[in-house]
Every structure is written in C-alpha cells, then in structure tokens.
N, C-alpha and C positions, 0 to 999 in steps of 0.2 A: 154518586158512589154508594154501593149497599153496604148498609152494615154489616162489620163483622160476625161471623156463627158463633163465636163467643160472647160478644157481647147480646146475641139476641136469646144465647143460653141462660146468659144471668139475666136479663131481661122478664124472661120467663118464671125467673125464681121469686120473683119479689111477691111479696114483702120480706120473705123468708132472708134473702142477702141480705139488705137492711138492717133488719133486726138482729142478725146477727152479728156484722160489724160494728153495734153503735150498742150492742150489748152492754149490760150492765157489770159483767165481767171485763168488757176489756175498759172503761170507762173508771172503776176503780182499781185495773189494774196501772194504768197512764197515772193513778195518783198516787201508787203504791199502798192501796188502802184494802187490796183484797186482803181478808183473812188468813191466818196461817191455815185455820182448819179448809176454808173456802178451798185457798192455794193445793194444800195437801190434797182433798177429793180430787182435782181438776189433775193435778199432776200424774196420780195413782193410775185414773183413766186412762190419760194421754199416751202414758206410757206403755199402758197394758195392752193396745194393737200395733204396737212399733211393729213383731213380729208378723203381726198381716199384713202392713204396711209394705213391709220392706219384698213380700209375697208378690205383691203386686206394682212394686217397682220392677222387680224379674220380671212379670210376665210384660210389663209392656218396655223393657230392653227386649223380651224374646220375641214381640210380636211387632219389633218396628219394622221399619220397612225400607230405614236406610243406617247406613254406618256412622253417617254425625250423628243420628239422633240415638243410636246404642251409648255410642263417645259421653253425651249428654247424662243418659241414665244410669254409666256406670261411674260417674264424678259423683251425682248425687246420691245415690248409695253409699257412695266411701263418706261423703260429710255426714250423712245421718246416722249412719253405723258409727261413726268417729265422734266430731264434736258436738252432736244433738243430744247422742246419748249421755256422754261427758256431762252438759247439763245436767241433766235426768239425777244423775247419781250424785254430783254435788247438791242440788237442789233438797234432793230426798234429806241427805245428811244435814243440810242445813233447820230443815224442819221436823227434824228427829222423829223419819220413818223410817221404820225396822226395814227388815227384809219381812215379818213376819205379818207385819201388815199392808205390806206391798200385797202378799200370795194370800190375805185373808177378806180385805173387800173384795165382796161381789162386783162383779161387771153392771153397771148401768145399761138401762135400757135401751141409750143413745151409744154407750161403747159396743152392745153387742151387735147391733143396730150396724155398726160400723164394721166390726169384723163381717161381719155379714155381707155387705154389700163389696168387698175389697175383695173378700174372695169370690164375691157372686162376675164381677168384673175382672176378677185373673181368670178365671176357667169357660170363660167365654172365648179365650183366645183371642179377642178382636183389638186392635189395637187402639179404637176409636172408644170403644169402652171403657179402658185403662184412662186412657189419655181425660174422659169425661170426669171419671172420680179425682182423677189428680190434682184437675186443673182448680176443681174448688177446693179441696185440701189446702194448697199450694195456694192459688191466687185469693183463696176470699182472705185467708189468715195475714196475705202482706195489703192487702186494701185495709183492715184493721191497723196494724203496724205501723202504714204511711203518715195515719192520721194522731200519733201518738204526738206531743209535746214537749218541747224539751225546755229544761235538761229532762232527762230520764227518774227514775224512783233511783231514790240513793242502794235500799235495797236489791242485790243481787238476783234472788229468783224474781222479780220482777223488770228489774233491771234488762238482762240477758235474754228475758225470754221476747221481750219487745224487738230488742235487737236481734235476736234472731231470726227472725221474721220482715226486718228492715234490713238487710244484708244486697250488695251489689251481687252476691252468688244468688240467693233466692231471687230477686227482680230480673235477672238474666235467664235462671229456670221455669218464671213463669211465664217471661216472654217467649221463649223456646214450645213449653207447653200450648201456650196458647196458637201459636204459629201453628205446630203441628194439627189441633183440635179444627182450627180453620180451615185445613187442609184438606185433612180425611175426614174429617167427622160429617159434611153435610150428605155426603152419601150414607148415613146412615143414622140420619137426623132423629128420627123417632127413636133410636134407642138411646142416642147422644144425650136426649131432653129427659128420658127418662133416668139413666142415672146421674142426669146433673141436678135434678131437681131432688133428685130424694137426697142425692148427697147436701146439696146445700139446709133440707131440713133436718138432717144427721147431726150439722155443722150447729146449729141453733138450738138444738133439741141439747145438744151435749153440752153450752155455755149454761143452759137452764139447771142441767143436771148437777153441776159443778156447789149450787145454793139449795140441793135438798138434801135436808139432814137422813144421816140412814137409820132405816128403821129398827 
C-alpha cells in the first residue's frame, strides 16, 4: 500500500514538523510554565491573522469541489469565528492586554510571514493550495496537542488553549482536511509541497518568535 500524499508532505518537512511540535513552547506550556509576558507575545500574534485566516477558509469553502466538503468549512468558520475567538478575548483580559496593546505590537516576522502566505493561497483559487496551508495549521497544532499530559495546567489560558486543539471537532477537521489533501492535492504535487513546507517553517519560526523579547 503507498503512502499517503500527506504523510509524504509532512515527510518532506522534517525536521522543521519535529521541531515544531516538541517545541519549547508547547513543552512549557503542557507544564503551565509558559510566561505571562511569553503567553502574551504568542497570543497577540496568534490572534493578529485570525482575520486572514478566516480569508482563506472562504476561499477554500469557494473553491471546493463538493457540497460536504463546503458543509465542513462552513461549521468550522462558525467555531473559530465563535468559540476561538471567545478564547482570545478572555485570555487577553486575563493577562491584562489592553486593546491598546493589542493594535500597538508590531507583526512578527513569522505573523507576517503567515499573512502572507494565507493570502498568497486564497488568491490562487486553487483548492489544493488552501487545502496545503490548512492542513498544517490544523494538523501540526493537534499532533502537538495529542502529546500533552494530563491532568492539564490548572491555569486557563494554558489550560483551553491545549484543549482546543485536542477537541473531537478539530481531529474530525483534520481528518476531513487530510482526506481532501490526498485527493486533489497529488495532481498538483509541486505546488502542494511547496506551500506545505514553508507553512510548516512558518509554524516553527512563529513558536521561536513567541521567546524574542521586542526591541
């Protein structure tokens, strides 16, 4: 039996997956020992492309190619638009960030990095390119997640944000994702590889960014 074109996409990423999942972020956050200031940078980012994110959920609801898999991307828009961002906003308040330092750090190198590529793969139209950035958005963060320890950090934004990410709706979404990616994607291998690898060093690049104090 051949291997799956997802797993020979993330294949391809290494060491870059790896390192990302066994991060040193997610590592102290399994102990609840990330920092408030750590937590804050990471979250400030996180948050700060939801609105591309959610860009290029539309374009690959608009460019699928069947009606379950529309079905699929229009649930998950409603939970991110709903309970993700719910996070987001408690989390801030728990860490007593304004609004005014939300809109006043600069983008990271790795957030822009990310806008960038989410809309470089909405405006491509293609559905196989959507489909590539998602899947490691989506799949690398619950491979991370799977490997958390329990019980969980007593602490809430540590707590939730684990759990977020270990959810039967997200392991459902990214078997969906995945499904899809295996489908269409190998006719369009070379571009598939290409935005699955820079995404996954996107992915890495921005746990790094999370421990550099700003200048």
């Amino acid at each position: 039996m051949s291997e799956r074109f997802t797993e020979t996409l993330r294949a391809a990423s290494e060491p870059s997956w790896s390192n990302a999942v066994g991060h040193r972020f997610v590592t102290e956050l399994f102990a609840g020992a990330v920092s408030d200031a750590v937590m804050a940078r990471y979250l400030i980012q996180d948050h700060r492309f939801l609105d591309t994110f959610l860009t290029l959920l539309g374009a690959a609801l608009a460019s699928a190619d069947t009606f379950v898999a529309k079905l699929h991307f229009g649930r998950f828009i409603g939970a991110v638009s709903g309970e993700e961002n719910t996070y987001f906003l408690r989390a801030f308040e728990a860490l007593g960030i304004t609004q005014d330092r939300r809109a006043a750090d600069p983008d990271t190198a790795a957030t822009a990095g990310f806008k960038a590529i989410m809309r470089e793969a909405a405006q491509t139209r293609s559905y196989a390119a959507a489909l590539s950035v998602l899947a490691v958005t989506e799949w690398l963060y619950l491979d991370w997640a799977l490997r958390a320890p329990k019980p969980l950090p007593q602490n809430f934004v540590h707590r939730e944000w684990i759990a977020l990410h270990d959810s039967p709706a997200l392991r459902g979404f990214v078997d969906f994702l995945r499904a899809e990616l295996d489908r269409v994607g190998p006719v369009d291998e070379d571009l598939c590889r290409s935005f699955f690898r820079r995404a996954v060093a996107l992915e890495l690049a921005f746990f790094d960014a999370a421990f550099d104090e700003p200048s």
